[in-house]
N, C-alpha and C positions, 0 to 999 in steps of 0.2 A: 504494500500500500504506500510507501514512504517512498518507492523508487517510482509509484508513478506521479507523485505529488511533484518529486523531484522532475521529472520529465515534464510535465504539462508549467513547472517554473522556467523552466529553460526552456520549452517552446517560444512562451510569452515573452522572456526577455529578451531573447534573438528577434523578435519580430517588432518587438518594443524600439530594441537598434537600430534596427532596421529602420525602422518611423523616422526616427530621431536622422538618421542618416539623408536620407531622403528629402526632406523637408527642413534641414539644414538646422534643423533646432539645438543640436549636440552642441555648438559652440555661442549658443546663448546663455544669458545667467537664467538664474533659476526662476526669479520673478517674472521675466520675459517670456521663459517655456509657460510657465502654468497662465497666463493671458492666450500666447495663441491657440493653447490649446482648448482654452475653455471657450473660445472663439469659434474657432473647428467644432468642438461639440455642441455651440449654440446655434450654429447654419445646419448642420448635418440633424439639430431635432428639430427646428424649424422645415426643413428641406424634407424630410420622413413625416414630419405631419402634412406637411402640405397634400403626398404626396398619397398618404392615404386616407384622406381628406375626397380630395379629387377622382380615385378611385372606387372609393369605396359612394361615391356621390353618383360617377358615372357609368358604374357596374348595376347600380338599383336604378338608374334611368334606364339601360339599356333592358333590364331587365321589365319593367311595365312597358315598355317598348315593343318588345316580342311581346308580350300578353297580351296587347291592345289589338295587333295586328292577326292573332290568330280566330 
């Protein structure tokens, strides 16, 4: 159990670096990282509500839609 707790930690923090790599943020300070990243996670729940919002709005239209027409 501890070797996979261990493994699923070292997934994350490779992929974590990865982020970090990527998006340049490694050579920011710290109060810098934790703004854009709260930033990132403030578009990205905005961006997923929107977006299920919009479909789950245009999946019940489409659906009285066929019913109307049948």
């Amino acid at each position: 159990m501890t070797n996979l707790i261990q493994n699923i930690k070292k997934f994350f923090t490779y992929w974590y670096l990865r982020y970090l790599l990527v998006t340049e943020l490694y050579m920011v300070e710290t109060w810098e990282k934790i703004v854009i990243q709260s930033i990132f996670v403030i578009i990205f729940g905005l961006y997923s509500y929107f977006n299920y919002s919009i479909l789950t709005h245009g999946v019940s239209h489409l659906g009285r839609t066929l019913q109307n027409t049948e």
